[in-house]
C-alpha positions in Angstrom: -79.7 -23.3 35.0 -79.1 -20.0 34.4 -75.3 -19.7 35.8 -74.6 -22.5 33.8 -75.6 -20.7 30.4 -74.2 -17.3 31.6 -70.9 -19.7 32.1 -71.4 -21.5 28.7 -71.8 -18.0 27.1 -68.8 -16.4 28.9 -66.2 -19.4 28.1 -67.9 -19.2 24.5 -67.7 -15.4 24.2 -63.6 -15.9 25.6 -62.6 -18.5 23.2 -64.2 -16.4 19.8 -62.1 -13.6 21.5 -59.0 -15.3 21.5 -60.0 -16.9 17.8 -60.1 -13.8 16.0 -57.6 -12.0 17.5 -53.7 -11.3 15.6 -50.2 -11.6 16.2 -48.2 -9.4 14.4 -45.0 -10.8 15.6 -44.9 -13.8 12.7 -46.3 -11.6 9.9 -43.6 -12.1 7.4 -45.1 -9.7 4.8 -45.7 -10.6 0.9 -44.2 -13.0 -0.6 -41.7 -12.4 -3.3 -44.1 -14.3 -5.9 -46.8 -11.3 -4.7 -44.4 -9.1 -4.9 -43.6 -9.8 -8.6 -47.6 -10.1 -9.6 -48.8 -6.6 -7.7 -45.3 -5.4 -9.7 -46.4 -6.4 -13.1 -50.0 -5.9 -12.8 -50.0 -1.8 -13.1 -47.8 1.2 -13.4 -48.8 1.9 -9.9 -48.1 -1.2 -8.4 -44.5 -1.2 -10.4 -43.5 2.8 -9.3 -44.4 1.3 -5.5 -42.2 -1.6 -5.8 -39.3 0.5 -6.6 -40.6 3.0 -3.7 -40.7 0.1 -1.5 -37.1 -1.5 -2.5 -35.9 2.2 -1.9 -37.0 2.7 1.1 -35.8 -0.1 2.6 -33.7 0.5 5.7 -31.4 -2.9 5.9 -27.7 -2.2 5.1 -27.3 -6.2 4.9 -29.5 -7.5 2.5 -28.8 -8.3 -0.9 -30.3 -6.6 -4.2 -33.3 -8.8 -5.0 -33.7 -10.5 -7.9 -36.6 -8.9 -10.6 -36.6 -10.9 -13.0 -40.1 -12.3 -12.5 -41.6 -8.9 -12.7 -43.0 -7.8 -16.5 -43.3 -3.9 -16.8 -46.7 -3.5 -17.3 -47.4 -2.2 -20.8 -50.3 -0.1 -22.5 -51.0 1.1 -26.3 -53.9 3.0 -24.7 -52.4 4.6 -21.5 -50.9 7.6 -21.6 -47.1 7.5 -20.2 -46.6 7.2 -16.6 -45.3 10.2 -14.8 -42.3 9.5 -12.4 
């Protein structure tokens, strides 16, 4: 009786292993909709877009489009520095 629950417990204990573990090799990164709303939601989410897009290391890719992102405005804030 006892093997048979330390089995039970073993095959249980291996499949939650398997379950919560990730693959980073399909991890396609934010989505340009995200990209837009974390771009218009602050000043600092707007200055690391354009840090991000920047940075970015392929020579092939095409500009991409902004025009879903609205610069964040404030009549309280005082003016970002960059």
């Amino acid at each position: 009786m006892t093997t048979t629950l330390l089995r039970a417990g073993c095959v249980g204990f291996a499949l939650l292993a398997g379950a919560c573990g990730s693959s980073h090799n399909n991890d396609t990164g934010p989505t340009q909709q995200q990209e837009d709303a974390a771009a218009s939601g602050s000043v600092a989410g707007l200055i690391g877009f354009a840090q991000g897009e920047i940075a970015r290391t392929d020579d092939g890719s095409e500009p991409r489009p902004i025009a879903g992102i609205s610069p964040p405005a404030s009549d309280v804030d005082d003016p970002a520095v960059i």
